[in-house]
DRENLO-486377 format. One record per residue (C-alpha): chain; residue number from 1; x, y, z; residue in three letters. Coordinates in Angstrom, 3 decimals. Example, Ala and Ser with C-alpha at 12.3 -4.5 7.8 and 13.67 -1.06 7.14 Angstrom:
2
<seke A 1 <12.300 -4.500 7.800> Ala>
<seke A 2 <13.670 -1.060 7.140> Ser>
***
This chain:
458
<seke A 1 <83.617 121.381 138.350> Unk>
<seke A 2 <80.707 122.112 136.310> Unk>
<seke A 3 <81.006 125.791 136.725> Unk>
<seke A 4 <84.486 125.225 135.191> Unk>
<seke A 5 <83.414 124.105 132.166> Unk>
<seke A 6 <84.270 120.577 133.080> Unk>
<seke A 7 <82.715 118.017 130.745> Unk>
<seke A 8 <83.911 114.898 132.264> Unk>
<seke A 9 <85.472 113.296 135.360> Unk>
<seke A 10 <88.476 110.764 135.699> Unk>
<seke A 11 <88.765 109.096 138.602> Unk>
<seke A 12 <91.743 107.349 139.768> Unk>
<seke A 13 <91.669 103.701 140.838> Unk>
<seke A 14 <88.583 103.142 143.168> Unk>
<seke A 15 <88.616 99.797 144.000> Unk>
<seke A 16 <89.781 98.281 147.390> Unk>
<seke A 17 <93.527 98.544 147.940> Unk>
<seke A 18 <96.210 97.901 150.307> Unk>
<seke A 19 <98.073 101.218 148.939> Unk>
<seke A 20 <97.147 104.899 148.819> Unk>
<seke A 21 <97.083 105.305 145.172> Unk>
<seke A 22 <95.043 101.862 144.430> Unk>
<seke A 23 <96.315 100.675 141.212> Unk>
<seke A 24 <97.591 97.409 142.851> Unk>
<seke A 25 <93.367 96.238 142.749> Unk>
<seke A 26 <91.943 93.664 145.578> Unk>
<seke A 27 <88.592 93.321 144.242> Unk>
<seke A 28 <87.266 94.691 140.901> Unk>
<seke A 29 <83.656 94.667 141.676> Unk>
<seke A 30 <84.211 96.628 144.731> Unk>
<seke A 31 <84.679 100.265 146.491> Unk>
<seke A 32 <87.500 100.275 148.962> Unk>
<seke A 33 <86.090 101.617 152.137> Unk>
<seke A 34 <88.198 104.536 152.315> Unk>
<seke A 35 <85.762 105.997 149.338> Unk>
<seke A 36 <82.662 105.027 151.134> Unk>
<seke A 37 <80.057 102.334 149.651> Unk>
<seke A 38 <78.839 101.547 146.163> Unk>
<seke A 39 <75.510 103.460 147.259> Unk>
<seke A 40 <77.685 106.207 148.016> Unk>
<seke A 41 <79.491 105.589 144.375> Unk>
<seke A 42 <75.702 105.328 142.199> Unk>
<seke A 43 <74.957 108.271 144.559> Unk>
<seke A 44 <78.259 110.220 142.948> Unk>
<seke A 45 <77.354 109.116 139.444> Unk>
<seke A 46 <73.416 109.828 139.161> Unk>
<seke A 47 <74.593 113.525 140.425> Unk>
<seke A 48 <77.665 114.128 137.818> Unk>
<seke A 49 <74.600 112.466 135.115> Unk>
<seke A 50 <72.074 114.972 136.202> Unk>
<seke A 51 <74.410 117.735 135.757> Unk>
<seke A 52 <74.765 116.588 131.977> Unk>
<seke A 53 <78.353 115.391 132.451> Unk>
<seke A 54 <80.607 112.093 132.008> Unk>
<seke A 55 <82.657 109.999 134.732> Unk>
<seke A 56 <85.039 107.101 133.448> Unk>
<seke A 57 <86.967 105.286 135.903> Unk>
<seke A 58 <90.365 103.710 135.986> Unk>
<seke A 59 <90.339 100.210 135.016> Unk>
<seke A 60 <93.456 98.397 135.903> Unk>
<seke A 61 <93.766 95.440 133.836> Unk>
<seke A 62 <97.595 95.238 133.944> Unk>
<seke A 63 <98.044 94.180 136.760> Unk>
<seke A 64 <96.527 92.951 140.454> Unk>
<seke A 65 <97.331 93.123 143.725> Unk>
<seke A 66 <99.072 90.308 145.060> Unk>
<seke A 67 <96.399 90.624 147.983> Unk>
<seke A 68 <93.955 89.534 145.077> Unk>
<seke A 69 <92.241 86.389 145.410> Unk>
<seke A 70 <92.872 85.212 142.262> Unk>
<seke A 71 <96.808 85.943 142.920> Unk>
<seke A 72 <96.407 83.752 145.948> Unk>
<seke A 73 <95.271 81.040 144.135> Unk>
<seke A 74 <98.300 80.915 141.638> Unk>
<seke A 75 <100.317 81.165 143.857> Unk>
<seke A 76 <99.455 78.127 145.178> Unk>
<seke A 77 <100.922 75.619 143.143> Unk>
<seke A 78 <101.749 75.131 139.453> Unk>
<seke A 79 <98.119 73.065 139.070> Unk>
<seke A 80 <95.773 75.473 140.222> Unk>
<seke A 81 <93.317 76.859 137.808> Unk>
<seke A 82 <94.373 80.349 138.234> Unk>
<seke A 83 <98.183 79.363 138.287> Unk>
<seke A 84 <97.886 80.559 133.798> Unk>
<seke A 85 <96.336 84.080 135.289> Unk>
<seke A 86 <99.783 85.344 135.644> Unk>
<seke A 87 <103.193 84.824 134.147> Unk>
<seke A 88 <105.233 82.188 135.818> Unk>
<seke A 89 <108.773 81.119 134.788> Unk>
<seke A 90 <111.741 78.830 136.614> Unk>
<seke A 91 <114.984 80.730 136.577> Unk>
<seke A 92 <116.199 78.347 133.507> Unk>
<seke A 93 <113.463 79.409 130.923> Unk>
<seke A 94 <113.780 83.401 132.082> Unk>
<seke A 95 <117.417 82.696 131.181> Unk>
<seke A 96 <116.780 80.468 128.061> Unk>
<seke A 97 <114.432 83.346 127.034> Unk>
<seke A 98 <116.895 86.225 127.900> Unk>
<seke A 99 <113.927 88.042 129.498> Unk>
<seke A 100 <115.904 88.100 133.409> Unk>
<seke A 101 <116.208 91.701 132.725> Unk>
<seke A 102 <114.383 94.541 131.425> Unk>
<seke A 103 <114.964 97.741 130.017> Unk>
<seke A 104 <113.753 100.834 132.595> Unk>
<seke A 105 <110.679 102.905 130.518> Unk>
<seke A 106 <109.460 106.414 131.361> Unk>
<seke A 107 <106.739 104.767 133.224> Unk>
<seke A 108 <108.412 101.477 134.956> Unk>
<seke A 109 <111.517 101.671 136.708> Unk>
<seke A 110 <111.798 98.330 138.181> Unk>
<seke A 111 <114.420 96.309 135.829> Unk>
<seke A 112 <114.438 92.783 137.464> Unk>
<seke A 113 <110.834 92.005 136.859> Unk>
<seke A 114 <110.965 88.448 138.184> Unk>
<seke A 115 <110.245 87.829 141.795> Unk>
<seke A 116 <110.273 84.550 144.247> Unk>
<seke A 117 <107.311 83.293 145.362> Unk>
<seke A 118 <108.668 81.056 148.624> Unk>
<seke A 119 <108.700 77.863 148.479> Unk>
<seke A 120 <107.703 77.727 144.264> Unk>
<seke A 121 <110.753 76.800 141.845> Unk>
<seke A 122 <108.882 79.472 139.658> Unk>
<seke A 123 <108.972 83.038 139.522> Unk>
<seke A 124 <106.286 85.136 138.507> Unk>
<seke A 125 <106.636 88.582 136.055> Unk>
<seke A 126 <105.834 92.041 137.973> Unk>
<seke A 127 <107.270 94.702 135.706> Unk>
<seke A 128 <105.966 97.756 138.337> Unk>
<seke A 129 <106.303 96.257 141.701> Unk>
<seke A 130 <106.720 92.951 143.098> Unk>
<seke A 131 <103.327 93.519 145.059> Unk>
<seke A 132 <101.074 94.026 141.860> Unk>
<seke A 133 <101.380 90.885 139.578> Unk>
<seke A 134 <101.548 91.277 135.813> Unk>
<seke A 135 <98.047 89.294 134.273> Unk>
<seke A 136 <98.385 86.881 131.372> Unk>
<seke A 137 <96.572 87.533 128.597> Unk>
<seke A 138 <97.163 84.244 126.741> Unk>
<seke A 139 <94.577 82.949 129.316> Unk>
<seke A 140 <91.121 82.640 127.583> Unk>
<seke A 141 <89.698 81.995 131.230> Unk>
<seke A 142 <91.492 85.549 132.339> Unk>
<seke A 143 <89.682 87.785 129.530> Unk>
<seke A 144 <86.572 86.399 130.021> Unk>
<seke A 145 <86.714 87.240 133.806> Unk>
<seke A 146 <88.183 90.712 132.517> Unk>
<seke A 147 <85.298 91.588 129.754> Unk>
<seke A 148 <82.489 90.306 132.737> Unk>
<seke A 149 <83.963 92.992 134.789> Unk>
<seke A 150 <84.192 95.668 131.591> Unk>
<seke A 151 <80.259 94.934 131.318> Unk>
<seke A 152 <79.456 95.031 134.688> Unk>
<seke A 153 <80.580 98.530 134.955> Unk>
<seke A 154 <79.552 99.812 131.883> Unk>
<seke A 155 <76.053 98.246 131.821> Unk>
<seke A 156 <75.366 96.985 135.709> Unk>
<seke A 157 <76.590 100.245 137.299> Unk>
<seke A 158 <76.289 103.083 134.196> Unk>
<seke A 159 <79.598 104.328 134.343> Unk>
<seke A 160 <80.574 106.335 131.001> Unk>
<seke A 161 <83.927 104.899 130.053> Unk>
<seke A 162 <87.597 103.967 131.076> Unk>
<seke A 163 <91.293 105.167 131.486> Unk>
<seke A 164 <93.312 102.759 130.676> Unk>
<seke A 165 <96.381 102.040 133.266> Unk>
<seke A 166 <100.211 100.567 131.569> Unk>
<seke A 167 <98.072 99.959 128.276> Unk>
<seke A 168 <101.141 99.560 126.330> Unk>
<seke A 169 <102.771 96.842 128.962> Unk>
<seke A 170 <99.260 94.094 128.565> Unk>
<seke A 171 <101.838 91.854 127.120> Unk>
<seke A 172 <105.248 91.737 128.194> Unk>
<seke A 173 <108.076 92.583 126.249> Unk>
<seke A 174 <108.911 89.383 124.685> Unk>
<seke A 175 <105.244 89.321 123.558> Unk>
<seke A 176 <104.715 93.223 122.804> Unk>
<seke A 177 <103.746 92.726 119.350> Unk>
<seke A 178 <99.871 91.097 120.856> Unk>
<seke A 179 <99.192 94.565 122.460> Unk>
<seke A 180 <97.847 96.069 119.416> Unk>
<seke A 181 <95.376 92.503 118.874> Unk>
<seke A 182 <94.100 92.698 122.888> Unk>
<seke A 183 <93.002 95.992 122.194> Unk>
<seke A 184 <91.009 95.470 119.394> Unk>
<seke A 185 <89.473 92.632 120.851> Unk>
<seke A 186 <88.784 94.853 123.843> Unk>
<seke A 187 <86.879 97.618 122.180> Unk>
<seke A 188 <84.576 95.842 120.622> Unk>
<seke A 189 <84.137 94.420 124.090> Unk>
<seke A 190 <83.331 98.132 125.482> Unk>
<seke A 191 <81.168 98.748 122.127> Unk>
<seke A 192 <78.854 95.455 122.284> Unk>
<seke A 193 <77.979 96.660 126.003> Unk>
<seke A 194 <77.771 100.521 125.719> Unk>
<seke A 195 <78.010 101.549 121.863> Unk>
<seke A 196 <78.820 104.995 123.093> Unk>
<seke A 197 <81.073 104.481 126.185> Unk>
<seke A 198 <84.856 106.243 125.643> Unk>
<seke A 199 <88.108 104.754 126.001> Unk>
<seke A 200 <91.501 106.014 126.685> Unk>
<seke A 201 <94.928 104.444 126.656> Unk>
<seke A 202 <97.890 105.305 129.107> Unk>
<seke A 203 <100.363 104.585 126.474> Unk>
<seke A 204 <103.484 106.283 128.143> Unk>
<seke A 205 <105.747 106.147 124.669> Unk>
<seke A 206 <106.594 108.503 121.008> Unk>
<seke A 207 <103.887 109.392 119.362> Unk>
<seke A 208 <105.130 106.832 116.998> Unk>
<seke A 209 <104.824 104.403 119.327> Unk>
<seke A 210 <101.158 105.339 120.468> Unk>
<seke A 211 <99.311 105.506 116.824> Unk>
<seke A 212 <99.025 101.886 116.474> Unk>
<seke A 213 <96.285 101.764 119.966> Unk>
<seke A 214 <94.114 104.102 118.218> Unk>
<seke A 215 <92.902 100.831 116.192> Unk>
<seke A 216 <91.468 99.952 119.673> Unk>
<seke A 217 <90.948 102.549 121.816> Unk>
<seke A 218 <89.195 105.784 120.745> Unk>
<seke A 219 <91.323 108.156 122.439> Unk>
<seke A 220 <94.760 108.253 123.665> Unk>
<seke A 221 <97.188 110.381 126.070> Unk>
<seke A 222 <99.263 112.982 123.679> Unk>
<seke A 223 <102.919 112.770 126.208> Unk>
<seke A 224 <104.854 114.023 123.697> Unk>
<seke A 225 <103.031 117.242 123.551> Unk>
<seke A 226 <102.790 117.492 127.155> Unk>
<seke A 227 <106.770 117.451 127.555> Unk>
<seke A 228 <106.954 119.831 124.779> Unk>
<seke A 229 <104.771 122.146 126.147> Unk>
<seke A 230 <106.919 121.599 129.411> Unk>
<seke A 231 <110.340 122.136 127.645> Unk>
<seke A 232 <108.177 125.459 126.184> Unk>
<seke A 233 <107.530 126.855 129.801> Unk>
<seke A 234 <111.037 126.040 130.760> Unk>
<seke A 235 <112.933 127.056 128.252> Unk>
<seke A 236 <111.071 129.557 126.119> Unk>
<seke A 237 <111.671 127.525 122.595> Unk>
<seke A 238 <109.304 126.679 120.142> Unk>
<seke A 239 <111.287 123.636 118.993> Unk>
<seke A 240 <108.453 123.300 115.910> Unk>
<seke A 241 <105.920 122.275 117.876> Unk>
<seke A 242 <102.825 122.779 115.390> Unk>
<seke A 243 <104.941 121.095 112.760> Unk>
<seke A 244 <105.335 117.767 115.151> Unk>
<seke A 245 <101.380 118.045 116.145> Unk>
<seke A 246 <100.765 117.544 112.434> Unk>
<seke A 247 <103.133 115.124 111.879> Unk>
<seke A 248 <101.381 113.229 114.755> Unk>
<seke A 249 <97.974 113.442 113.607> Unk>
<seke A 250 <99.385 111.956 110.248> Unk>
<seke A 251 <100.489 109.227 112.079> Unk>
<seke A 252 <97.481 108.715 114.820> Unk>
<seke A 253 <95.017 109.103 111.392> Unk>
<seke A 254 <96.832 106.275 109.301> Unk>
<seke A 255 <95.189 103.806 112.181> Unk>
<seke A 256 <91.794 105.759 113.139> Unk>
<seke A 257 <90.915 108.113 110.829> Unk>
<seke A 258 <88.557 109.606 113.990> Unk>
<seke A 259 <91.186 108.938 116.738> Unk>
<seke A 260 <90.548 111.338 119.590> Unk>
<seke A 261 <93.922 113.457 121.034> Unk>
<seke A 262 <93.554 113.065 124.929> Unk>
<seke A 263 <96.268 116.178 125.418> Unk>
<seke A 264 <97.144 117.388 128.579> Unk>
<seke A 265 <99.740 119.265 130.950> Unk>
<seke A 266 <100.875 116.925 133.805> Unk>
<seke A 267 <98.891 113.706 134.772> Unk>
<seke A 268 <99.243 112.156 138.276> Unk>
<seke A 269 <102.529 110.490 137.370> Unk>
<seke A 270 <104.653 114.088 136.243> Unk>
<seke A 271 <105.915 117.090 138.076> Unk>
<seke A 272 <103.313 119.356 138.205> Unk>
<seke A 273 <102.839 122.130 136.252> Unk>
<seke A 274 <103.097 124.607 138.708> Unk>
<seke A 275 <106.539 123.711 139.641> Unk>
<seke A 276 <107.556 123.406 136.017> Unk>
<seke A 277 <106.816 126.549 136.036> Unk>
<seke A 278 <108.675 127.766 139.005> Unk>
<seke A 279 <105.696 128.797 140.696> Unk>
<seke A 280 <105.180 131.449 138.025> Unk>
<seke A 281 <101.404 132.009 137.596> Unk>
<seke A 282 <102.029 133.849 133.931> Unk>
<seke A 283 <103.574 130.783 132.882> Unk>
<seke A 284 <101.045 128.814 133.987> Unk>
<seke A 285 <98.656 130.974 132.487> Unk>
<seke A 286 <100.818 129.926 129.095> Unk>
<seke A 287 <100.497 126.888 129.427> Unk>
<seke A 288 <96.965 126.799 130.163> Unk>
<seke A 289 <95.982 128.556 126.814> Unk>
<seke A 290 <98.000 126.608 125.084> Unk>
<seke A 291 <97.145 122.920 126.169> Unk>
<seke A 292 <92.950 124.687 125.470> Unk>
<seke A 293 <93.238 126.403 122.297> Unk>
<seke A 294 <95.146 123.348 120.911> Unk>
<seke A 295 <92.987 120.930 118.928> Unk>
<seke A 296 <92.485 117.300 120.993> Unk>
<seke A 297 <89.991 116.424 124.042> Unk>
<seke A 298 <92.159 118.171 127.074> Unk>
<seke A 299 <92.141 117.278 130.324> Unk>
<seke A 300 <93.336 118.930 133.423> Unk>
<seke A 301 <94.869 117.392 136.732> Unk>
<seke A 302 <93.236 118.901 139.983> Unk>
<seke A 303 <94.820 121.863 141.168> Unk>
<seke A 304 <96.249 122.594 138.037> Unk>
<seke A 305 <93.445 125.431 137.827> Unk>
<seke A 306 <94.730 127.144 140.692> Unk>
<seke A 307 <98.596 126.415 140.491> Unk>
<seke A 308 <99.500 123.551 142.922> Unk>
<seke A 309 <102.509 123.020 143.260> Unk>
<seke A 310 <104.051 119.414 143.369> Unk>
<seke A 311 <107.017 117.417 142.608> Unk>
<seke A 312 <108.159 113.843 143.010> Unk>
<seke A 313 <108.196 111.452 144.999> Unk>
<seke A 314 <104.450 111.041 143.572> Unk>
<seke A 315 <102.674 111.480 146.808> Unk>
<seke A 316 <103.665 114.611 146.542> Unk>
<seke A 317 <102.183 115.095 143.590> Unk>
<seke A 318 <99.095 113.850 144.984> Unk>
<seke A 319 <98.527 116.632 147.544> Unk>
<seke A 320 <94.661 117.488 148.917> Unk>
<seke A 321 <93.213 120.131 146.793> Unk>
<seke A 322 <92.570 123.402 149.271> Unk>
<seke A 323 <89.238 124.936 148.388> Unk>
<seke A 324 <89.836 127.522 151.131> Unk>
<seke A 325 <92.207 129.019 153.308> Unk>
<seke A 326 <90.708 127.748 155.910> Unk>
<seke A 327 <93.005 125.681 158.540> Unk>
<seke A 328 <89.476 122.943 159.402> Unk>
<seke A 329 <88.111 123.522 155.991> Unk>
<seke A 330 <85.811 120.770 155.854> Unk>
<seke A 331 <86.110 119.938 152.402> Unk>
<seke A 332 <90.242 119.598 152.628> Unk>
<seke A 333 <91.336 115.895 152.757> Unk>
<seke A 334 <93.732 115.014 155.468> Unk>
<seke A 335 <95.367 111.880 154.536> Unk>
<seke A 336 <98.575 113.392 153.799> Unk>
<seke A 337 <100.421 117.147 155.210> Unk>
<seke A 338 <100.862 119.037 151.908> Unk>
<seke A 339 <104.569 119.948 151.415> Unk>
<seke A 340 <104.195 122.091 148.319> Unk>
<seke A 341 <100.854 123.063 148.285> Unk>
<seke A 342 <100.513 125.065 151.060> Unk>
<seke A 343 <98.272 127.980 151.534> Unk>
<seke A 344 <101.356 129.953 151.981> Unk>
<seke A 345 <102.184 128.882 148.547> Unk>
<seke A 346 <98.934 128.739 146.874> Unk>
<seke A 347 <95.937 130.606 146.089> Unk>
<seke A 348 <92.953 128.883 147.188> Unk>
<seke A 349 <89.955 128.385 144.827> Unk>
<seke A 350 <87.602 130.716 146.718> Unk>
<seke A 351 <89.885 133.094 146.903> Unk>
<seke A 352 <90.702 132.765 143.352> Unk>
<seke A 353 <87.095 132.363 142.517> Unk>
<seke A 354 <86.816 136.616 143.535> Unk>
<seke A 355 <89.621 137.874 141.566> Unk>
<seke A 356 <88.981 138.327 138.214> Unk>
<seke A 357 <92.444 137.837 137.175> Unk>
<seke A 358 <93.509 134.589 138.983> Unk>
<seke A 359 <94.697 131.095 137.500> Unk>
<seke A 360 <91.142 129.872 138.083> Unk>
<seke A 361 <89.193 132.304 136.382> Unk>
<seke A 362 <91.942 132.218 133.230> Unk>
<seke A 363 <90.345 128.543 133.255> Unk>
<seke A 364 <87.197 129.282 133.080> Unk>
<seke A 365 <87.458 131.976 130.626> Unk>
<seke A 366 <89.651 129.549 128.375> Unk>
<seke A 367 <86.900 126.838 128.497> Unk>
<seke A 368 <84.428 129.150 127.898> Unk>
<seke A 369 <85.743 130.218 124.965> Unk>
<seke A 370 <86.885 126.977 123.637> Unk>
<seke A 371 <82.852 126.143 123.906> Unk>
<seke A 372 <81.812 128.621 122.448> Unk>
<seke A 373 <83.611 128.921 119.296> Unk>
<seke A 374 <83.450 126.088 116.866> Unk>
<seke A 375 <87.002 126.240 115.609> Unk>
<seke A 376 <88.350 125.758 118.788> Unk>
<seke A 377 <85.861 123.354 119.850> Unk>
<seke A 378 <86.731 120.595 117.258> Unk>
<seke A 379 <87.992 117.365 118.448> Unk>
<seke A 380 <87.989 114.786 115.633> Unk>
<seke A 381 <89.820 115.220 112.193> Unk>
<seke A 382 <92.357 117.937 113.837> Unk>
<seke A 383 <92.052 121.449 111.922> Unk>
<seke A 384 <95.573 122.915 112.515> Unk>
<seke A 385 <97.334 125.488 110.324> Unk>
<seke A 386 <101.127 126.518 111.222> Unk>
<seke A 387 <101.007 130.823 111.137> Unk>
<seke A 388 <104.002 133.457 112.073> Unk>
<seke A 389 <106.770 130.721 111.983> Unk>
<seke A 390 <109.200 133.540 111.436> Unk>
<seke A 391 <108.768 134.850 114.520> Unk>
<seke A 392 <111.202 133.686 117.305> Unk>
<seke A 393 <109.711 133.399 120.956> Unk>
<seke A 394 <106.163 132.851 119.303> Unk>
<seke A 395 <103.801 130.095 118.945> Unk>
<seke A 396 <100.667 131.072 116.529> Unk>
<seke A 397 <98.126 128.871 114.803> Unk>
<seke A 398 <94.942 129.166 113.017> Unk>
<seke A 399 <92.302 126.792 113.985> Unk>
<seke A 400 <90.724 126.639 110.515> Unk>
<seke A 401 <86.585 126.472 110.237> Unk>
<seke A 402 <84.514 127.142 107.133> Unk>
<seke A 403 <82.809 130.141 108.620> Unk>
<seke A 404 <84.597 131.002 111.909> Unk>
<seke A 405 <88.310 130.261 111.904> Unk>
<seke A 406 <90.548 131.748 114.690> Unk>
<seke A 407 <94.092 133.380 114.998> Unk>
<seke A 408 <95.778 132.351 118.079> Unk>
<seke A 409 <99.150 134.118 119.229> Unk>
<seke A 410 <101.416 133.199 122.621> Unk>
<seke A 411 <104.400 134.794 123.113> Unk>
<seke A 412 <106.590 132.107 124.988> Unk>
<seke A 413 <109.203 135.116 126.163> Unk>
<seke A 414 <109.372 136.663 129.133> Unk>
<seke A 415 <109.593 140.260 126.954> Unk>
<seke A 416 <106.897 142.254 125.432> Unk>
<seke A 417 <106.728 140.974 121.662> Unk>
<seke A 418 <105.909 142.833 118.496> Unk>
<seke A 419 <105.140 140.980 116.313> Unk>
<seke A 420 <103.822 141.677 112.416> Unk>
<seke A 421 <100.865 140.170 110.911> Unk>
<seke A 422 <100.952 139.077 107.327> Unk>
<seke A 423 <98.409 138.992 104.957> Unk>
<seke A 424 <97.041 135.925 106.367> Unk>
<seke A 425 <96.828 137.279 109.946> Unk>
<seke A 426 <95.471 140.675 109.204> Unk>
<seke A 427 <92.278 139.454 108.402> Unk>
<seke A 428 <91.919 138.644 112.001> Unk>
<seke A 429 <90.550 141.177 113.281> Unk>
<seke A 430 <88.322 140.621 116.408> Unk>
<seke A 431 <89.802 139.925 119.741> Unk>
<seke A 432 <87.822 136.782 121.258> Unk>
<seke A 433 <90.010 136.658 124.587> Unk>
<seke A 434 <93.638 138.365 125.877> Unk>
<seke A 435 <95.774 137.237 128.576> Unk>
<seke A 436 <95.606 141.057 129.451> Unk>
<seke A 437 <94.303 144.066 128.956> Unk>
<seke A 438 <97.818 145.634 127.521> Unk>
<seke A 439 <98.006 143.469 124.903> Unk>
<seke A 440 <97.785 146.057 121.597> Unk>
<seke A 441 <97.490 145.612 117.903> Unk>
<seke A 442 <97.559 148.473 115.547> Unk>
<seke A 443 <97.580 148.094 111.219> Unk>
<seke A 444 <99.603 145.278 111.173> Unk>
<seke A 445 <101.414 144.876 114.460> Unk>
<seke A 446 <100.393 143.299 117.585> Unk>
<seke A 447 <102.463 144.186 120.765> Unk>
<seke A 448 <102.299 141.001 123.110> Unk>
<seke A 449 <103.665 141.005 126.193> Unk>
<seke A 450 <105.234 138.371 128.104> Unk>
<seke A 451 <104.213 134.763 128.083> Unk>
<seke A 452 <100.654 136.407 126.808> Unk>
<seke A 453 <97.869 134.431 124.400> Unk>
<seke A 454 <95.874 136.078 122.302> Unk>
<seke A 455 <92.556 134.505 120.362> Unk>
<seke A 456 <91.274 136.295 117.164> Unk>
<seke A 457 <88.420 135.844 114.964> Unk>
<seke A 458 <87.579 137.197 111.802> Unk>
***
């Protein structure tokens, strides 16, 4: 990873489970065994801290197993001292409140959100699953228990930071408005224990609809850009994508005037890119230079950098990484037979690793680049100019800078482009990186050929 250029390391839900993806938590302060030990985990994090780079972990505060013992004391009886942990309701007052039903979100399809608990003339609220228990955050008792195990993470174990999980669903719908408040209060939680440590929000919703968590959390995920970049590969239209980015960072910058853009391709939850694609590695390539010459903090889903292929049902999505074409490659996790990602399908990493034209290396030479140049290496306070909107079947920008600003040009087509540079462009004149070699510009025109990128510097 650190030969990629990777800065930073996300890992899903750690924490013992009674499900393969672990978001439905047992025990917060603990490592399922399927990981190994928490001497294997400080083992993990002292290497990814010698090697200069970040890990934040999912935190899951949702949400909790129903396996979790503070679910099996609610569940109890209506006195018990964890009973106010969760949300519990008779059918009367879910009627009275006209909360029986709710409506399905990009990111929860379950629309009966109340389940029976035998036995108990209450219900309790579980807007994912009926295993995995929505928390109450009107409980005073329940944050407290939440911001001990924020601390002991941050400041017992040294991890960098947290993801996030359902942040827009910590209150439930008939309370939505409190999000925005918990938030607050919970980053100056993460601050007073690690000044430094970085947040990011899963809030699955418009951009709109996301600006208002920058008040809390210092960076959030960008999913309207990823579907438009998406709709890009698929379709081959612009739909005014720079034009929306700006609008966006109007919006995110009216709440945090130093929000940070968490941007991205696919996550965990989405089709993968690959198959968006069709399996087309130009494409792919698109999309890669896009999502990294794009202002914002990007991240990238494993396998993404050599083209797995994936789509729903999400296990599928989930599919071991193959490192080599090996058939006992030591390295390949076997919890699962790969239906997409195949190495009949795709390119393994050390065999992309050797050709100097593969997905992988692309990667690498697009994070390279995006290091080394400070235009394109500027997070905060997005610099984004719109350039070439004339052109159909092109997307072009100028990352400004006061001393080293940068042209970049994608064709989005699957036909060689020319294209001609106005004033503006012209005095761009240095190629910093090409999708390929046949890319061509001459006085005033640039000839780019299908779904190509192009990166110019004065």
């Amino acid at each position: 990873m650190q030969d990629l250029g990777v800065e930073a390391i996300w890992l899903t839900p750690i924490q013992p489970s009674s499900t393969y993806h672990k978001y439905d938590v047992m025990d917060y302060y603990g490592i399922d065994p399927e990981y190994g030990t928490m001497d294997d985990f400080r083992r993990l994090l002292d290497g990814i801290h010698r090697r200069g780079m970040k890990l934040y972990m999912d935190l899951v505060v949702n949400h909790t197993s129903i396996l979790h013992p503070w679910f099996e004391q609610a569940r109890s009886g209506a006195n018990n001292p964890y009973r106010n942990f969760y949300w519990w309701m008779t059918p009367a007052m879910i009627d009275a409140l006209g909360v029986n039903k709710r409506e399905e979100t990009a990111d929860a399809h379950v629309i009966f959100p109340w389940h029976k608990n035998p036995g108990d003339p209450e219900k309790y609220y579980a807007m994912f699953w009926e295993g995995m228990p929505d928390l109450n955050y009107e409980s005073e008792a329940l944050r407290e228990e939440i911001y001990k195990i924020v601390r002991h993470w941050l400041t017992g174990v040294g991890v960098d930071g947290f993801r996030l999980d359902a942040a827009r669903h910590i209150y439930p719908p008939w309370l939505r408005e409190k999000n925005i408040g918990f938030w607050e209060e919970f980053g100056q939680v993460v601050k007073a224990a690690k000044p430094d440590a970085y947040t990011v929000g899963e809030v699955w919703a418009k951009a709109s609809e996301v600006a208002p968590y920058f008040k809390g959390l210092k960076a959030n995920f960008h999913f309207d850009l990823s579907f438009a970049i998406q709709r890009i590969i698929q379709t081959g239209k612009d739909a005014g994508l720079v034009e929306k980015l700006l609008a966006d960072y109007d919006d995110f910058g009216r709440h945090n005037i130093d929000f940070i853009d968490a941007t991205m391709l696919t996550n965990h939850d989405q089709n993968r890119i690959g198959s968006v694609a069709g399996g087309n590695v130009e494409k792919m390539k698109l999309a890669a230079a896009m999502l990294l010459t794009l202002p914002g903090q990007p991240y990238l889903y494993y396998g993404e950098e050599i083209g797995m292929l994936g789509v729903k049902p999400d296990h599928h999505i989930r599919e071991p990484f193959l490192w080599t074409d090996r058939p006992d490659d030591p390295g390949r996790t076997r919890w699962m037979d790969p239906l997409y990602s195949r190495p009949t399908s795709v390119r393994d990493a050390a065999t992309q690793l050797t050709d100097e034209d593969s997905l992988l290396n692309h990667y690498r030479k697009l994070i390279a680049l995006r290091k080394a140049q400070p235009a394109l290496s500027q997070i905060q306070r997005p610099n984004l100019v719109s350039a070439l909107a004339k052109f159909n079947k092109v997307v072009a920008y100028i990352r400004t800078h006061p001393t080293e600003p940068v042209l970049v040009v994608h064709n989005i087509g699957g036909r060689t482009k020319k294209i001609i540079l106005g004033e503006t462009e012209q005095a761009f004149k240095k190629v910093l990186f090409q999708t390929t070699d046949s890319t061509r510009i001459k006085g005033n025109q640039l000839m780019l050929p299908a779904y190509g990128s192009i990166v110019l510097g004065k």
